[in-house]
PDB file with one MODEL, atoms N, CA, C and O in Angstrom:
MODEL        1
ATOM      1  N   UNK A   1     -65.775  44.330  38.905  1.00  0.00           N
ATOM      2  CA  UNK A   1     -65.534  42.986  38.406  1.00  0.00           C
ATOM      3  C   UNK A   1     -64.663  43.030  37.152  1.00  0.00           C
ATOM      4  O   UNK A   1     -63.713  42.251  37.234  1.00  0.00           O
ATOM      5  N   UNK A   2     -64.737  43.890  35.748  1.00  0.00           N
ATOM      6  CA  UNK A   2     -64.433  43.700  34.506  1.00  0.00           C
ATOM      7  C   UNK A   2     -63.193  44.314  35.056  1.00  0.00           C
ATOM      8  O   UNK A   2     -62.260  43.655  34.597  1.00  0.00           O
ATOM      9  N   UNK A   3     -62.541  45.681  36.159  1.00  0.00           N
ATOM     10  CA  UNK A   3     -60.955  45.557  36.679  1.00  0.00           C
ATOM     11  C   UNK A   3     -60.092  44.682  37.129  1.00  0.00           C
ATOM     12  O   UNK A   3     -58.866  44.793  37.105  1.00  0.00           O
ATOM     13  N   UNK A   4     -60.803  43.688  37.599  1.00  0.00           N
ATOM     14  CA  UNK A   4     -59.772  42.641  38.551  1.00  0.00           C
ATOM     15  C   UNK A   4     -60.106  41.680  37.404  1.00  0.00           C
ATOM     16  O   UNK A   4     -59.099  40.972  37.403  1.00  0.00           O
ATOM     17  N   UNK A   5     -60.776  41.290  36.577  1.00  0.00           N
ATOM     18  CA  UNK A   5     -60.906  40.425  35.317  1.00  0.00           C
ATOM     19  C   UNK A   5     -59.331  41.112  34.226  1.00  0.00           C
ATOM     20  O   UNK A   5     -58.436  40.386  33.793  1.00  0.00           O
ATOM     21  N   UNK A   6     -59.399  42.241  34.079  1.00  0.00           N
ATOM     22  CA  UNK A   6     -58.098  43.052  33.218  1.00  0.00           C
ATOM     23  C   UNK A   6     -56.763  42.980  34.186  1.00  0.00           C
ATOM     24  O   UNK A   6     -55.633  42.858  33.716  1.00  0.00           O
ATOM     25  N   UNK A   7     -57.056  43.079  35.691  1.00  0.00           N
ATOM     26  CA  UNK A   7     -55.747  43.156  35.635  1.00  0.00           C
ATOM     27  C   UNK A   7     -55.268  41.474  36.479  1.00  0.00           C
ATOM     28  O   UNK A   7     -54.365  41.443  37.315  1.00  0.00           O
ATOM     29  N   UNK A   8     -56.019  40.264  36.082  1.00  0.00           N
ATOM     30  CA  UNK A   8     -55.644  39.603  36.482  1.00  0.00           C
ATOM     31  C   UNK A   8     -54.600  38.949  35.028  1.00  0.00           C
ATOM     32  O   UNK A   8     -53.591  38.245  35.071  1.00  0.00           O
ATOM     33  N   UNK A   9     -55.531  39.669  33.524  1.00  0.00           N
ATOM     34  CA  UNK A   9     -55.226  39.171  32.216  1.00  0.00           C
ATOM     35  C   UNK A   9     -53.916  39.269  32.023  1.00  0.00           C
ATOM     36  O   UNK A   9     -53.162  38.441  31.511  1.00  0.00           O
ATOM     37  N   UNK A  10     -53.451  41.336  32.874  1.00  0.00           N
ATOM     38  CA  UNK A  10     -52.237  41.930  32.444  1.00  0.00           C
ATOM     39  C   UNK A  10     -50.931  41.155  33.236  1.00  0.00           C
ATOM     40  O   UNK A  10     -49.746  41.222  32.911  1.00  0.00           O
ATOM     41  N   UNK A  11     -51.542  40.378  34.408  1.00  0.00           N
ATOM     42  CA  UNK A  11     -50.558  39.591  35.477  1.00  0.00           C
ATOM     43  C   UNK A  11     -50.293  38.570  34.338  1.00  0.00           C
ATOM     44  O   UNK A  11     -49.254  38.713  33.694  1.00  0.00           O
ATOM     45  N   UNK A  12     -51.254  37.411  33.989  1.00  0.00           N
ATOM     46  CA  UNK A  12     -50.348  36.424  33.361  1.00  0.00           C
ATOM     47  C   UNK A  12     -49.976  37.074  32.054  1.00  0.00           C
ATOM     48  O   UNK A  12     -49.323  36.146  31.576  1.00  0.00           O
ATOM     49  N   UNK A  13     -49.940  37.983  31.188  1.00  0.00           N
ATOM     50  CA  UNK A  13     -49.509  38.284  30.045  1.00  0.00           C
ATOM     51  C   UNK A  13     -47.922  38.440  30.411  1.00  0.00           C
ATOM     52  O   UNK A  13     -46.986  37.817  29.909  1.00  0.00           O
ATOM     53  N   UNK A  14     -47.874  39.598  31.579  1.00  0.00           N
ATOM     54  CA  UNK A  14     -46.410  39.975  31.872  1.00  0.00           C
ATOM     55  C   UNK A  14     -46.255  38.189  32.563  1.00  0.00           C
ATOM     56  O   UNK A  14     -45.481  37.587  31.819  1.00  0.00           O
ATOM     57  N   UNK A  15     -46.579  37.593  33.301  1.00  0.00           N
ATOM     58  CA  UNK A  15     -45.846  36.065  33.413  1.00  0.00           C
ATOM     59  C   UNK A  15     -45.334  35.234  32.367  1.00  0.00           C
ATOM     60  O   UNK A  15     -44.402  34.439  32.490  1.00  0.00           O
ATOM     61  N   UNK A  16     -46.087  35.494  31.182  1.00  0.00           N
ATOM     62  CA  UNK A  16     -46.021  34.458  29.994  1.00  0.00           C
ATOM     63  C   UNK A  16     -44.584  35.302  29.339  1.00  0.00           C
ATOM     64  O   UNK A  16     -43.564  34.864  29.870  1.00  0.00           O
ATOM     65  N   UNK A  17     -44.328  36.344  28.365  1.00  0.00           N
ATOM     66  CA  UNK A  17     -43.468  37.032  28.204  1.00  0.00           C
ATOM     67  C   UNK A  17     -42.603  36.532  29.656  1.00  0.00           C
ATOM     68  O   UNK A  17     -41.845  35.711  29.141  1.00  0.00           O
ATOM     69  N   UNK A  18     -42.272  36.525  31.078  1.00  0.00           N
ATOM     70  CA  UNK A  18     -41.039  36.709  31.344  1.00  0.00           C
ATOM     71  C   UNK A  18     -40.846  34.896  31.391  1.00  0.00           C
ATOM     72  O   UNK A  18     -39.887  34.557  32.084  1.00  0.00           O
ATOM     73  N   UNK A  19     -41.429  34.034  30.914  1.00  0.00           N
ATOM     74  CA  UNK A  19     -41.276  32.720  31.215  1.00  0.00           C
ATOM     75  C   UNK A  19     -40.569  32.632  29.576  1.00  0.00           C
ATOM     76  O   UNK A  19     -39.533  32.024  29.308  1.00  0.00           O
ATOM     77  N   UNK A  20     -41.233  33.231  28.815  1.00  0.00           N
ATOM     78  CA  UNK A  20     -41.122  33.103  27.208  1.00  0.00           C
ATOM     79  C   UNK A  20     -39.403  33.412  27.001  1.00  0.00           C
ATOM     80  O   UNK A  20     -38.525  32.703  26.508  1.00  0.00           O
ATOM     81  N   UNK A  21     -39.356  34.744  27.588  1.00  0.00           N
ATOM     82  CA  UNK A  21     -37.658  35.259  27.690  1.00  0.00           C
ATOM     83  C   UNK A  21     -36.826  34.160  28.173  1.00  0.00           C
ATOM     84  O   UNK A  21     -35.800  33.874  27.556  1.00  0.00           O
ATOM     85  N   UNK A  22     -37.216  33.440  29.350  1.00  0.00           N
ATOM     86  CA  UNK A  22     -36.274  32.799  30.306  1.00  0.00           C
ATOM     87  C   UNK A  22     -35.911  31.402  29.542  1.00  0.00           C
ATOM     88  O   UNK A  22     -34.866  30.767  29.681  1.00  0.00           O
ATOM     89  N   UNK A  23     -37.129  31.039  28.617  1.00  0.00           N
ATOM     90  CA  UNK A  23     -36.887  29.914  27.820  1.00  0.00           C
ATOM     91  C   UNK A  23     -35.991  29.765  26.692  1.00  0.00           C
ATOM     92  O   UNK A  23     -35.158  28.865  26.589  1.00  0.00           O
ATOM     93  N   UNK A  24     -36.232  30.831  25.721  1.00  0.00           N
ATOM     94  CA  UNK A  24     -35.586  31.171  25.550  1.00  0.00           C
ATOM     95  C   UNK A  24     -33.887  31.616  25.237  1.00  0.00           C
ATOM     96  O   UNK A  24     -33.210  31.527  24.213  1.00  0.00           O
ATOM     97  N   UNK A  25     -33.650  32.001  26.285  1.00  0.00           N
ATOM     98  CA  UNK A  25     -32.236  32.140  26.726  1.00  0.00           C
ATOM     99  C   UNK A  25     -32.091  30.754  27.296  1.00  0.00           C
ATOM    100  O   UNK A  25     -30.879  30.640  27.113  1.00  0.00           O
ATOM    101  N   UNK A  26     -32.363  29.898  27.718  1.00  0.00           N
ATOM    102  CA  UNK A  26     -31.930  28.413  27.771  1.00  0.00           C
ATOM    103  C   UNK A  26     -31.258  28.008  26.362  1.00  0.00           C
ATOM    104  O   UNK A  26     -30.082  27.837  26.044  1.00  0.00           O
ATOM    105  N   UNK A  27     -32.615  27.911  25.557  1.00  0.00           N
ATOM    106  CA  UNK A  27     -32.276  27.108  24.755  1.00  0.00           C
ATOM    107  C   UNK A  27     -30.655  27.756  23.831  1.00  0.00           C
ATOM    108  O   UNK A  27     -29.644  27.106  23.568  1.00  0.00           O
ATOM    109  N   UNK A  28     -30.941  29.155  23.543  1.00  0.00           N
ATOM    110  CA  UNK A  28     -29.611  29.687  23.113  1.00  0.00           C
ATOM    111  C   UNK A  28     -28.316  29.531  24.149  1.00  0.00           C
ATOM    112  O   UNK A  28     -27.259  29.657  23.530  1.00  0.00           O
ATOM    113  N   UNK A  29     -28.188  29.359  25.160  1.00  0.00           N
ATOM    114  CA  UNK A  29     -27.040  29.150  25.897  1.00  0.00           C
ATOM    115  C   UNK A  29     -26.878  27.785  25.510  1.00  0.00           C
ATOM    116  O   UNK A  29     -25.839  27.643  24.865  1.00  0.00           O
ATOM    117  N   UNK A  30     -27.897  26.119  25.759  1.00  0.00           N
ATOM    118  CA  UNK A  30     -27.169  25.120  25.088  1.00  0.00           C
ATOM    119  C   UNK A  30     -27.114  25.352  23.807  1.00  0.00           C
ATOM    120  O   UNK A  30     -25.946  25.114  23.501  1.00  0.00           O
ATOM    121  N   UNK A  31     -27.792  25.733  22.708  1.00  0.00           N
ATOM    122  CA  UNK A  31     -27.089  26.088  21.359  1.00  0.00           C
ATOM    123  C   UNK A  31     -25.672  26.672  21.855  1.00  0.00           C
ATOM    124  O   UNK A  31     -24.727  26.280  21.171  1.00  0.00           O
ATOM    125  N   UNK A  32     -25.513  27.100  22.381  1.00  0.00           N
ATOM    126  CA  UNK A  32     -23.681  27.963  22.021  1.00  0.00           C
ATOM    127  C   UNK A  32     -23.099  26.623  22.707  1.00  0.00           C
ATOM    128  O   UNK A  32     -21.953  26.472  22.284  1.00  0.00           O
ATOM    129  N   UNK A  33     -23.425  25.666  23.541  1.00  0.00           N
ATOM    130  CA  UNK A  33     -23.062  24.723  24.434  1.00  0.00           C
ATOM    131  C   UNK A  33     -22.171  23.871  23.847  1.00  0.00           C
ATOM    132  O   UNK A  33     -21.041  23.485  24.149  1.00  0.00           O
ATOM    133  N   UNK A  34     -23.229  23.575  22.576  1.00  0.00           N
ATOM    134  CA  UNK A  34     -22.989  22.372  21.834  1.00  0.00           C
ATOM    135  C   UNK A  34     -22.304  22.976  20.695  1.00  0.00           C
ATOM    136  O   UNK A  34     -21.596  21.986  20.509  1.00  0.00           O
ATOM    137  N   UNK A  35     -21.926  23.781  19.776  1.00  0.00           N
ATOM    138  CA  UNK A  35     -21.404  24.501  18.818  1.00  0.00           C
ATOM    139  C   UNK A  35     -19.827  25.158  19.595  1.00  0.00           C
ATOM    140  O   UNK A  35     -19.220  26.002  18.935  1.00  0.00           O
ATOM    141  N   UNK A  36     -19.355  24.816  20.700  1.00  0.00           N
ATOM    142  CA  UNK A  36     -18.297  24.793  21.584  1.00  0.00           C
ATOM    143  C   UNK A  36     -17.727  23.648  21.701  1.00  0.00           C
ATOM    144  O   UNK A  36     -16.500  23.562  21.731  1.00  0.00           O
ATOM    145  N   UNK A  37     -18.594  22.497  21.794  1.00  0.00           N
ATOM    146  CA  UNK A  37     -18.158  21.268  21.786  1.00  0.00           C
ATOM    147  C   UNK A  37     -17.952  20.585  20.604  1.00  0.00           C
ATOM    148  O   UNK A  37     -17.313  19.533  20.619  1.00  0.00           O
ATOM    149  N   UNK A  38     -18.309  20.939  19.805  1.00  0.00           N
ATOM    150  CA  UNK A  38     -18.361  19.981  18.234  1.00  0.00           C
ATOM    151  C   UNK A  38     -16.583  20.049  17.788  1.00  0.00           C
ATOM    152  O   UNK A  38     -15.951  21.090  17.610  1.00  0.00           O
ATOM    153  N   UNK A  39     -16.097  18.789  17.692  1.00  0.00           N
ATOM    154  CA  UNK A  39     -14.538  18.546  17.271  1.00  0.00           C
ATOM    155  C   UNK A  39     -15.067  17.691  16.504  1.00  0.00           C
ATOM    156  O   UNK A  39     -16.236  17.334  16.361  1.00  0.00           O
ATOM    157  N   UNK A  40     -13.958  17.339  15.939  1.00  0.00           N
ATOM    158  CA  UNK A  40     -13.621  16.060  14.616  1.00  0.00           C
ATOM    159  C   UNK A  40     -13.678  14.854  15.567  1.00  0.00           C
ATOM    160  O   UNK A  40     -13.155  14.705  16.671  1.00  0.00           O
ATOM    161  N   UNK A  41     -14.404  14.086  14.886  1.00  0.00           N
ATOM    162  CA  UNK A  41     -14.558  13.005  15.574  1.00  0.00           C
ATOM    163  C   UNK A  41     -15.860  12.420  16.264  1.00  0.00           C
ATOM    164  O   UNK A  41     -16.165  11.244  16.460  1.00  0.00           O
ATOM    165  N   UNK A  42     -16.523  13.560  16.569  1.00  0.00           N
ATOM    166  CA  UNK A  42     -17.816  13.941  17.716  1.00  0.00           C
ATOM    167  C   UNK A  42     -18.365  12.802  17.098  1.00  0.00           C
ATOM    168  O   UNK A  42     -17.670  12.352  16.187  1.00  0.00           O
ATOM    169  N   UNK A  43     -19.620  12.093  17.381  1.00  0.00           N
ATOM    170  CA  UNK A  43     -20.885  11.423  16.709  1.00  0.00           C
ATOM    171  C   UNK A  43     -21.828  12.593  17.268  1.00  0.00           C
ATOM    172  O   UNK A  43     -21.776  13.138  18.371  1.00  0.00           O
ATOM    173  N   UNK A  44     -22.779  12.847  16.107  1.00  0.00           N
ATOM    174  CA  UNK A  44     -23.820  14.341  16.152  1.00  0.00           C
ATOM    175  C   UNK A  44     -25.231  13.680  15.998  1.00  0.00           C
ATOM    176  O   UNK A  44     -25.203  12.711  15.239  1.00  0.00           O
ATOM    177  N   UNK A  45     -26.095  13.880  16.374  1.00  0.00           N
ATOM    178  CA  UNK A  45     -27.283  13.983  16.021  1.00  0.00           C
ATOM    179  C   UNK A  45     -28.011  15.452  15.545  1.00  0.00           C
ATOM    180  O   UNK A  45     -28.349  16.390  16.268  1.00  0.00           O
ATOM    181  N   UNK A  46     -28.148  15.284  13.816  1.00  0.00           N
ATOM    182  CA  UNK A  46     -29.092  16.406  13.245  1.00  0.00           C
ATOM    183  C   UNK A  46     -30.112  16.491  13.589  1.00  0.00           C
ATOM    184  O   UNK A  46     -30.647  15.485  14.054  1.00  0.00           O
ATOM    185  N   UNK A  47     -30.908  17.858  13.504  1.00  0.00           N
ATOM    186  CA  UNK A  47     -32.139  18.646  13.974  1.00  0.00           C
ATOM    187  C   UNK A  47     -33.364  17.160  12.720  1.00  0.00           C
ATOM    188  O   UNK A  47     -34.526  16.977  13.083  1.00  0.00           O
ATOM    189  N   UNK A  48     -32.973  16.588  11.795  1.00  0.00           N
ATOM    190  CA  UNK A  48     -33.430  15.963  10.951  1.00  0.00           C
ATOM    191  C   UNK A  48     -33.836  14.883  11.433  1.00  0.00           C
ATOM    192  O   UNK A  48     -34.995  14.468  11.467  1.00  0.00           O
ATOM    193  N   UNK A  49     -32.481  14.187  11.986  1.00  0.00           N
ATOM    194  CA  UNK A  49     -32.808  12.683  12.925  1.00  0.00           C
ATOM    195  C   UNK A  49     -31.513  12.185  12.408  1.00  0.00           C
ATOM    196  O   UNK A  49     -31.059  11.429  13.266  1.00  0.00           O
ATOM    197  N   UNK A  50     -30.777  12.259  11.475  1.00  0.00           N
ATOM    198  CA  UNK A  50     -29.394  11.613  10.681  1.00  0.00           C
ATOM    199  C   UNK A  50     -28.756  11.748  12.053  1.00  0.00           C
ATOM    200  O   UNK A  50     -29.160  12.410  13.008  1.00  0.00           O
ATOM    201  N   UNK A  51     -27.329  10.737  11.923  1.00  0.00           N
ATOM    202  CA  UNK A  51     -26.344  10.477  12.618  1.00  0.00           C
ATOM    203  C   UNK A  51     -25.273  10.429  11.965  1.00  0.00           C
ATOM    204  O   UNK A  51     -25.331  10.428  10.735  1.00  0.00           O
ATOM    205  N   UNK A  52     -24.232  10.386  12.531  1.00  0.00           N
ATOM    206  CA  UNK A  52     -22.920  10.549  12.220  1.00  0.00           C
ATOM    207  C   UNK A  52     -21.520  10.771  12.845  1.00  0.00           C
ATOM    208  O   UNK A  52     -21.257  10.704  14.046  1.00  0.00           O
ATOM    209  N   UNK A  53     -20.849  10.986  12.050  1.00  0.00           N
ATOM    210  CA  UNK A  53     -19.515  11.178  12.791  1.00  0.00           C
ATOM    211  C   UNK A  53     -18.693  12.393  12.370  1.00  0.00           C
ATOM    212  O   UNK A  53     -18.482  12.199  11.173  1.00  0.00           O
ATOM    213  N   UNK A  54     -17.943  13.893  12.830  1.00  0.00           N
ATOM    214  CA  UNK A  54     -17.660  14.177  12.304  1.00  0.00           C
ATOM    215  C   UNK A  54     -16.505  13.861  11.751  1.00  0.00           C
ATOM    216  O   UNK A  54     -15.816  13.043  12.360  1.00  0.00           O
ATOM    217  N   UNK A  55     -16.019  14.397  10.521  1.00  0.00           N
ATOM    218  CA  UNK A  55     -14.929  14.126   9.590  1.00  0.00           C
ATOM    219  C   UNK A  55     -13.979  15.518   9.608  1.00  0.00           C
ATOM    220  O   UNK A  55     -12.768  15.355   9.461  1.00  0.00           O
ATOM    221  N   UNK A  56     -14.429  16.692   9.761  1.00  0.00           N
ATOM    222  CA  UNK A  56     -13.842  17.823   9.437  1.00  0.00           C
ATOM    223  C   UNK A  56     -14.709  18.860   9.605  1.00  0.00           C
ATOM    224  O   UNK A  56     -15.872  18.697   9.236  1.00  0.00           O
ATOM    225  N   UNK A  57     -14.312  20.086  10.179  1.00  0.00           N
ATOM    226  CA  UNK A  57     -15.089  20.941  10.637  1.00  0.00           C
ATOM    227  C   UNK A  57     -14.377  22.187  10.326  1.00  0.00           C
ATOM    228  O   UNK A  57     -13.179  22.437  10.456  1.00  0.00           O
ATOM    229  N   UNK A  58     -15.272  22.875   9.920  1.00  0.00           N
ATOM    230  CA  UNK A  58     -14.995  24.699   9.474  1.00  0.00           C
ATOM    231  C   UNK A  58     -15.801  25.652  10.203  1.00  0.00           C
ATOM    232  O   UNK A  58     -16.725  25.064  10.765  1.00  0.00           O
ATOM    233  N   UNK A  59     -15.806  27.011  10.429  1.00  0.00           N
ATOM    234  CA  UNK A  59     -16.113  28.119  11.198  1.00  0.00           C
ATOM    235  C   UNK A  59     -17.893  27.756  10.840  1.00  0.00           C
ATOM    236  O   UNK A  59     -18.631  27.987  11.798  1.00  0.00           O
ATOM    237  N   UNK A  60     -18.305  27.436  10.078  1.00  0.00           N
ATOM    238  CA  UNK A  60     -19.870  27.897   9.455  1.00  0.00           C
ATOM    239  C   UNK A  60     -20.450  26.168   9.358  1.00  0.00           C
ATOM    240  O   UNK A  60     -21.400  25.605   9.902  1.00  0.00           O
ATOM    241  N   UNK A  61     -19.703  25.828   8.686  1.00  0.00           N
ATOM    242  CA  UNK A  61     -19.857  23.903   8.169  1.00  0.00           C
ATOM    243  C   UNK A  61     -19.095  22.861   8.354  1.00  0.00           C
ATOM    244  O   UNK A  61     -17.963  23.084   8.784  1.00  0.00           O
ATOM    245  N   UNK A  62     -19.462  21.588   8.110  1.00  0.00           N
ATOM    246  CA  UNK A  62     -18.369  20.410   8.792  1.00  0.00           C
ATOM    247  C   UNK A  62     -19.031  19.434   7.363  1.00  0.00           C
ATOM    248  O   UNK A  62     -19.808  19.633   6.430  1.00  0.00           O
ATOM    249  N   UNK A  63     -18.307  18.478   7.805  1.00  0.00           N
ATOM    250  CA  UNK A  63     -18.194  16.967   6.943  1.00  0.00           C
ATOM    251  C   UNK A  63     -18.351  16.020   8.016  1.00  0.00           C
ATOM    252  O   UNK A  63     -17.616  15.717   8.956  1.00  0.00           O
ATOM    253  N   UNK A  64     -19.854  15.500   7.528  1.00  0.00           N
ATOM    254  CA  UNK A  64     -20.403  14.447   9.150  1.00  0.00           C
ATOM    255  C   UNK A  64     -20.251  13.236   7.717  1.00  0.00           C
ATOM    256  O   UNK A  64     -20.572  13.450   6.548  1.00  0.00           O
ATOM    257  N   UNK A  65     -19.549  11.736   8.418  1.00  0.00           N
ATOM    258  CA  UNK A  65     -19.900  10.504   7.435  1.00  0.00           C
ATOM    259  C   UNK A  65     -21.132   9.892   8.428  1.00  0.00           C
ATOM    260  O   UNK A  65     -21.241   9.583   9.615  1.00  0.00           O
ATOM    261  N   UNK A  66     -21.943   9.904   7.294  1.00  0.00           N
ATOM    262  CA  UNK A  66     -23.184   8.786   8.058  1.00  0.00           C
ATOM    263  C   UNK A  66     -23.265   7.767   6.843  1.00  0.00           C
ATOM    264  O   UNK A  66     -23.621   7.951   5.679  1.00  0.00           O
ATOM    265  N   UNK A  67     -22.748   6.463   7.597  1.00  0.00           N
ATOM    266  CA  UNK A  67     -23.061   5.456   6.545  1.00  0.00           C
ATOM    267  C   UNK A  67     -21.482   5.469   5.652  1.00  0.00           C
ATOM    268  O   UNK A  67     -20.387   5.486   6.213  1.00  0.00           O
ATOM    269  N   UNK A  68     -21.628   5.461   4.662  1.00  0.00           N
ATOM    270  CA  UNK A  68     -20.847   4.647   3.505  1.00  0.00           C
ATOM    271  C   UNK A  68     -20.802   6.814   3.035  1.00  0.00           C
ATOM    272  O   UNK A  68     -19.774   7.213   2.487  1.00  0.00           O
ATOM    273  N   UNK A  69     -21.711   7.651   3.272  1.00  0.00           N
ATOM    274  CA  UNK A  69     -21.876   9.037   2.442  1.00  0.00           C
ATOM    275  C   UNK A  69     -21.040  10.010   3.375  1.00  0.00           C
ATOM    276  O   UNK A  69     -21.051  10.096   4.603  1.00  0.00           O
ATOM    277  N   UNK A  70     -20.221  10.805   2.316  1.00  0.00           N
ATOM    278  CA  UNK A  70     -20.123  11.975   3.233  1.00  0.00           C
ATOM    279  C   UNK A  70     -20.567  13.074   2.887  1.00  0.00           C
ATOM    280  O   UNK A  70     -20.431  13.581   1.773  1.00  0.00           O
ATOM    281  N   UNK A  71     -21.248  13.617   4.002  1.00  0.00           N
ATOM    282  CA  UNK A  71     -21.971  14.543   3.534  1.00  0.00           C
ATOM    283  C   UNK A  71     -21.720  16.206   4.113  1.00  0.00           C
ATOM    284  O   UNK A  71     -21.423  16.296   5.305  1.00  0.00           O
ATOM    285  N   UNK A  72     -21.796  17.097   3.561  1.00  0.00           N
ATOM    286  CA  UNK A  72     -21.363  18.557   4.225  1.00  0.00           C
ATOM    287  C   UNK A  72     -22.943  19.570   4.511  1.00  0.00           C
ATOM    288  O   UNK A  72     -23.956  19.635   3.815  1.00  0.00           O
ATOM    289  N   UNK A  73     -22.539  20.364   6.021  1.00  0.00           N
ATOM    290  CA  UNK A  73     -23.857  20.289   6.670  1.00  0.00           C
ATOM    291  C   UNK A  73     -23.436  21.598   7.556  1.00  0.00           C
ATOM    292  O   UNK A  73     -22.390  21.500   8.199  1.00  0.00           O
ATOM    293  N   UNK A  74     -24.242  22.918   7.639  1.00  0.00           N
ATOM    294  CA  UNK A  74     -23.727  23.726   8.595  1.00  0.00           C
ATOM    295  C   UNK A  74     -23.995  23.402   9.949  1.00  0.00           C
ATOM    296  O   UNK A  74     -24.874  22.748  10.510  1.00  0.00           O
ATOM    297  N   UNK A  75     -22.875  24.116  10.365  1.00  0.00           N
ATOM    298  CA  UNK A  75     -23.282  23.625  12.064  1.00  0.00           C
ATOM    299  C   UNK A  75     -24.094  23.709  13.022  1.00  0.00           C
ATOM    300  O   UNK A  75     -24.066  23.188  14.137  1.00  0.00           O
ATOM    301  N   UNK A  76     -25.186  24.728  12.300  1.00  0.00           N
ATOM    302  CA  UNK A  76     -26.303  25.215  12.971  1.00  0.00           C
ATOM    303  C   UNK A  76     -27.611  23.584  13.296  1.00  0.00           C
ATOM    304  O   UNK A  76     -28.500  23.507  14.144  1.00  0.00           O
ATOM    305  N   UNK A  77     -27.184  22.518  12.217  1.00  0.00           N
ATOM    306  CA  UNK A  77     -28.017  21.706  12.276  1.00  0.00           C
ATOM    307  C   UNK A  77     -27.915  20.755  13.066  1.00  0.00           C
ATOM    308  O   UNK A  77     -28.872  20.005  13.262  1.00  0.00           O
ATOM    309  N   UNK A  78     -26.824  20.607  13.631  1.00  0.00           N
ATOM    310  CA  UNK A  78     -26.523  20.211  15.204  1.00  0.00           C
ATOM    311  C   UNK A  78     -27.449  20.046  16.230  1.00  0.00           C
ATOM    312  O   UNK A  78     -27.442  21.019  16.984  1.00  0.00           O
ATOM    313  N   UNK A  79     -28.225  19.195  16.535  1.00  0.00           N
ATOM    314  CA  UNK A  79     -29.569  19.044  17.309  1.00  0.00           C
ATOM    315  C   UNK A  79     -28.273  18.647  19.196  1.00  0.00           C
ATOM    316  O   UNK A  79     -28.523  19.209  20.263  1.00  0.00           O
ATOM    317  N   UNK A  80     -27.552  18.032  19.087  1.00  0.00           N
ATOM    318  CA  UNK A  80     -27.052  17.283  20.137  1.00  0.00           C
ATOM    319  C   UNK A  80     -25.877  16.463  19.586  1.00  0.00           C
ATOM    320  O   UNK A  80     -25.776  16.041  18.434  1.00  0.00           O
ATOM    321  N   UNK A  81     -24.873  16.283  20.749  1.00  0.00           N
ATOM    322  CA  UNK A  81     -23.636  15.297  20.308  1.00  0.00           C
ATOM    323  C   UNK A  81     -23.802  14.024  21.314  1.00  0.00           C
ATOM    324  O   UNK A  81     -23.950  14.185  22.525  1.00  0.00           O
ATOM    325  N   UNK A  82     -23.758  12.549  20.598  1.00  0.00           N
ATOM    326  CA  UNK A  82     -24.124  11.571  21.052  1.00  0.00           C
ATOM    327  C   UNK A  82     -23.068  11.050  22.108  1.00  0.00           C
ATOM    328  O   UNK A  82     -23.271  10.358  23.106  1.00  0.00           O
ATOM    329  N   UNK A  83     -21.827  11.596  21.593  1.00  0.00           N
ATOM    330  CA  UNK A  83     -20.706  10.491  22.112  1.00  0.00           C
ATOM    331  C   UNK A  83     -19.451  12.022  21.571  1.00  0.00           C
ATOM    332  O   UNK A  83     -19.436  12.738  20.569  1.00  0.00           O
ATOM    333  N   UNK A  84     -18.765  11.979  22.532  1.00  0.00           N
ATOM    334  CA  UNK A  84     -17.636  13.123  22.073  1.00  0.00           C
ATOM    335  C   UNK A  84     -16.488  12.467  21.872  1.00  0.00           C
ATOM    336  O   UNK A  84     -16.399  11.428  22.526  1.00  0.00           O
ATOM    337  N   UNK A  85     -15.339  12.800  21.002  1.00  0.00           N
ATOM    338  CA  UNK A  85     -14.492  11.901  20.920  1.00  0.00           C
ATOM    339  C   UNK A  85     -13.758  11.821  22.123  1.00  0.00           C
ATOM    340  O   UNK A  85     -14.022  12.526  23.097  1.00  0.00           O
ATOM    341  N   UNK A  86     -12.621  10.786  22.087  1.00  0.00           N
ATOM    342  CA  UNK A  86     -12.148  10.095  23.180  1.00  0.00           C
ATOM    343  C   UNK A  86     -11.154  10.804  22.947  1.00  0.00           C
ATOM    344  O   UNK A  86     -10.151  10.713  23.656  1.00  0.00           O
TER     345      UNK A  86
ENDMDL
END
């Protein structure tokens, strides 16, 4: 009984790890998705909840205006792009 109790544990452990990997690598492939797509112009939604538009963009950081502010923000904080420019 306490063998097929261990190796039913060691089945979902190795399931959880290869589901954990596979997730994972999702989410980093759309991260590179969206950090491919980001141009001047984009409207972005931050990991924060802010919105915006971009203004100017550099290798590491950009200039998103939200509102009346402009504000400078690395690109990592990029949650999603709402609207891509036209």
């Amino acid at each position: 009984m306490n063998k097929i109790v261990i190796g039913i544990c060691i089945v979902f452990l190795f399931a959880y790890f290869i589901l954990s990997f596979v997730s994972q690598r999702k989410r980093a492939e759309n991260f590179a998705q969206i950090q491919e797509k980001l141009s001047v112009g984009s409207f972005i939604i931050f990991s924060n909840g802010l919105r915006g538009k971009i203004e100017a963009l550099d290798k590491a950081s950009m200039k998103v205006r939200c509102g009346e502010s402009l504000l400078e923000a690395e690109r990592a904080c990029v949650q999603a792009i709402i609207e891509e420019k036209e």
